[in-house]
N, C-alpha and C positions, 0 to 999 in steps of 0.2 A: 292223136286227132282231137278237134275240136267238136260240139255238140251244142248248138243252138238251142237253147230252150224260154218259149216267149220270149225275147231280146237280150237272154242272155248269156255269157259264153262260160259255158262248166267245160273245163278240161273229162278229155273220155279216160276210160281208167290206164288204159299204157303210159297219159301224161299224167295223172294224179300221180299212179306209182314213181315214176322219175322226180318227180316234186319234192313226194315225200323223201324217198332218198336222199334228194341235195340238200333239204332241210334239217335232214338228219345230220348228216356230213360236216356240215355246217358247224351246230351246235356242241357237234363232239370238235372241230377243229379248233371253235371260240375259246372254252376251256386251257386249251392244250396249250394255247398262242398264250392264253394270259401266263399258264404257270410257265412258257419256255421266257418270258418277259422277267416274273419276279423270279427266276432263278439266276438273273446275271447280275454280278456281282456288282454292287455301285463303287464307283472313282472317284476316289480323293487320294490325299496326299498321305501316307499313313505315318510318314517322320515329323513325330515332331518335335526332336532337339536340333537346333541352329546354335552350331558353336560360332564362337566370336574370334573372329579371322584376326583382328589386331592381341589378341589373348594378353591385353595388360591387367585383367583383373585376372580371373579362371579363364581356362578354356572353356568356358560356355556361360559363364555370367561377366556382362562390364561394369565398370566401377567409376564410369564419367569421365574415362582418360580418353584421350585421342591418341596417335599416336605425332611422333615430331614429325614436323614439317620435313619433306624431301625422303622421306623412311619407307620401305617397303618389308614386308613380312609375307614372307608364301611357305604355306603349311602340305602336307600331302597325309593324309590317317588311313587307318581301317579300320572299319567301324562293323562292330556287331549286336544284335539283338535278339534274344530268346523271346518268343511268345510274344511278339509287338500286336499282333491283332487276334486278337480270341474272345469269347464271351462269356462274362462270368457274372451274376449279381452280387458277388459280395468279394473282397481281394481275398484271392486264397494261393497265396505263393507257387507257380511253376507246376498248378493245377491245368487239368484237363487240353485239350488238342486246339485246335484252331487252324485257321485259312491260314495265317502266316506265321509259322513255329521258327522257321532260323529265317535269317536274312543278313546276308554282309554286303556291305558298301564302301564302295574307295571313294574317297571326299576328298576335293583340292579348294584350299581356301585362302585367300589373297588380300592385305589390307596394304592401304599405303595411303600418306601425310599428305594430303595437299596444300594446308596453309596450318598453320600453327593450333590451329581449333577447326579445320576440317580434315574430317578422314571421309575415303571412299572406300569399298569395300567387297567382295562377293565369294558365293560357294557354289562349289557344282560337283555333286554326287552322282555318282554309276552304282547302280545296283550290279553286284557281280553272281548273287546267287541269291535265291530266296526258295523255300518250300515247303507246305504245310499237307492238311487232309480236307476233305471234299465236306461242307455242312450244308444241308438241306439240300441235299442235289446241287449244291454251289461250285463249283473249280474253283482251288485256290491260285494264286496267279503264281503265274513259273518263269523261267527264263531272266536274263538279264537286259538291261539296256538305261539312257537316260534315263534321272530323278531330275525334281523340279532344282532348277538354278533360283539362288539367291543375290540378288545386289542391294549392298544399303550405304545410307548415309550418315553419317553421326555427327554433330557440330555441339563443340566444348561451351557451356555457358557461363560456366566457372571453372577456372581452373588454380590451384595453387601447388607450390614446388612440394609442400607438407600440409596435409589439412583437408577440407570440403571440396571435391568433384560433382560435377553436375554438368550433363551432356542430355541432348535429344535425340533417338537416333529414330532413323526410319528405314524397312525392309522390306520389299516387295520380292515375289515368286513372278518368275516369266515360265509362258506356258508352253515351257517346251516339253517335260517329263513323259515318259507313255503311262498311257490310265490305264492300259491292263494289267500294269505291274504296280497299280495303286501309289500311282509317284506322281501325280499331277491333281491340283486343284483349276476349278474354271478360275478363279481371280483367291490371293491372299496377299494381303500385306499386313505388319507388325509393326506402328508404332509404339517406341516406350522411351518412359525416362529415366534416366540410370542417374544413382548418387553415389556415392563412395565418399571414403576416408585413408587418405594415404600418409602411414607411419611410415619411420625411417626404415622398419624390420617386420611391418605385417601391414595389410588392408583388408577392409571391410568395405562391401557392394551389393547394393540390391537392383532391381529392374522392376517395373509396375508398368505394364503394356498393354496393349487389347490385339489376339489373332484374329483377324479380318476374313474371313472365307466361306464357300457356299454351302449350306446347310444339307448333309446327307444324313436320311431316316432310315438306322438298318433295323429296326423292328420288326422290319418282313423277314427279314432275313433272322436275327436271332430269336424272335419270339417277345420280343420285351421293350415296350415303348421309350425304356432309358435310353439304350441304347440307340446315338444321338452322334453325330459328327459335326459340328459348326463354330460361329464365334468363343472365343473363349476368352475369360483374363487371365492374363499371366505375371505371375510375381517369381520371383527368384532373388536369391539370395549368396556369397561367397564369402567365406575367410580365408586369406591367402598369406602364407608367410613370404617375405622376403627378406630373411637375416640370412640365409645361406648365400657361401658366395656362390655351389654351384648347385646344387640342389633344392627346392623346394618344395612343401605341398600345399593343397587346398580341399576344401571342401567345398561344394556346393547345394542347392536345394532347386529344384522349380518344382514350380504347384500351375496347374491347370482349371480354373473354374470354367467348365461351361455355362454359357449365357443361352443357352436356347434349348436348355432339356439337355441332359447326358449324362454322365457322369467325372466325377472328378477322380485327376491321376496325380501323381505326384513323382516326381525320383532325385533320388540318393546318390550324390557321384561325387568320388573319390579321386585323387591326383596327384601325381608328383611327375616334376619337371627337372630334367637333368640339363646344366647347361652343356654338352661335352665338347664345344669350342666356341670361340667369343661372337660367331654366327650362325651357332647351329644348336636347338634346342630338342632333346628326346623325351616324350611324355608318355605315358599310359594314364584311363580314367579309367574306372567303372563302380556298380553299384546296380540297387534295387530300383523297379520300380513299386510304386505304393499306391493302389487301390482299384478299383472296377470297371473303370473305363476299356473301352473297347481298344483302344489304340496307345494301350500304357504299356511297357512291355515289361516283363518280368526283373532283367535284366540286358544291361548293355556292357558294352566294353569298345573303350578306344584305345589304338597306340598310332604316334604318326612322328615324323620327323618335320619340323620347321627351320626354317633360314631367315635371317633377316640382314637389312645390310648394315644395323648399326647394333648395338643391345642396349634396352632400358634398362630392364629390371637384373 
């Protein structure tokens, strides 16, 4: 009931008490709503090695080749990763738990020669399993399904049969990935420009590029303002033998600088390539990652079988 007094309206006590209650109600629900808010877990993309579907340098660094005109190369891998997303301040190798402790993915990767100094190109990854433990009241994500698809382009600016390579390439993410499974960015693309040195019996390739993508702050989440997910430069590096007739190895390097807060990752991957018919190439990579980045992972490991319809190297 209501209570008139000199012109104005005091709620009588049945309506104060209701008041008070829903005011209460309230105030306990505001709290709740914010922490059920900072407890979900932010999306992005958590891979971040893009192997190089034309694989004339490494398998993951190019060396300014394109591939020949009319030439197709289609790869199929599996690919795995220990500890790609956990939280650490300082690298402390194959330390402590994290949201995503294993995760394997089946990668189909496809390149092919359109004019003599243009390649086209693309990747599209399935996450087939992933799983980790639960931080701050966090779910780690579970289940399988789509990762982000890559298509790029590459155009030769130099080319010579022995000697100095130099090519531009460019690579975009289309947003198809599901974000519950940390496989999708809102927008990324990866310009860079690739140099190489091609001997009769070895090359040498670097990359120098900028990753392009939306800035995610998990400091709510791990406690620590470093921790930072957004632009970064990317450099990498290979040496690659080509004296064998059918076997080969390489090494490679990428190094990650964040450009927006974060920290920097690095990794180590190793390689050897079996030719074991004149169109069919068997490879395994793996190696360390190296330092505190959230999204560096400890170690990975690839093996995959490729086909192509002609052979370069």
């Amino acid at each position: 009931m209501l209570t008139f007094i000199e012109g104005v309206v005091v709620p009588s006590r049945p309506s104060l008490a209701l008041f008070s209650a829903v005011s209460s109600l309230l105030l306990c629900l505001g709290p709740a709503s914010a922490r059920a808010q900072d407890s979900r877990l932010p999306t992005f993309d958590l891979q971040r090695l893009q192997l190089d579907p034309a694989a004339l340098g490494s398998l993951m660094v190019g060396t300014g080749r394109t591939l020949p005109q009319g030439m197709l190369r289609f790869a199929v891998q599996g690919h795995y990763e220990n500890l790609p997303f956990h939280f650490q301040t300082r690298w402390e190798p194959g330390n402590g738990a994290g949201l995503v402790e294993n995760r394997f993915t089946m990668d189909v990767t496809a390149a092919y020669g359109v004019l003599p100094w243009l390649q086209v190109a693309a990747e599209v990854p399935y996450i087939v399993k992933q799983g980790g433990k639960p931080h701050m009241d966090v779910a780690p994500p579970d289940g399988s399904g789509l990762a982000t698809p890559w298509v790029g382009l590459r155009a030769a600016l130099l080319r010579q049969d022995f000697g100095f390579q130099v090519a531009a390439d460019m690579s975009a993410a289309l947003p198809l990935g599901r974000e519950e499974l940390l496989a999708r960015d809102k927008y990324a693309v990866h310009p860079r420009l690739q140099l190489g040195f091609l001997a009769e019996d070895w090359q040498v390739g670097g990359e120098a590029g900028v990753l392009l993508r939306e800035k995610r702050d998990l400091g709510p989440l791990s406690g620590d303002s470093k921790d930072v997910i957004g632009n970064e430069l990317r450099l990498a590096g290979t040496v690659t033998s080509r004296a064998g007739e059918s076997t080969r190895g390489e090494v490679s390097v990428l190094v990650g600088v964040p450009l927006q807060g974060g920290r920097v990752g690095a990794e180590l991957l190793l390689a050897i390539r079996k030719h074991a018919l004149s169109f069919m190439d068997l490879y395994v990579m793996g190696g360390p990652g190296v330092g505190a980045g959230a999204d560096t992972p400890t170690f990975r490991f690839v093996g995959g079988v490729s086909f192509a319809t002609s052979k370069v190297d």
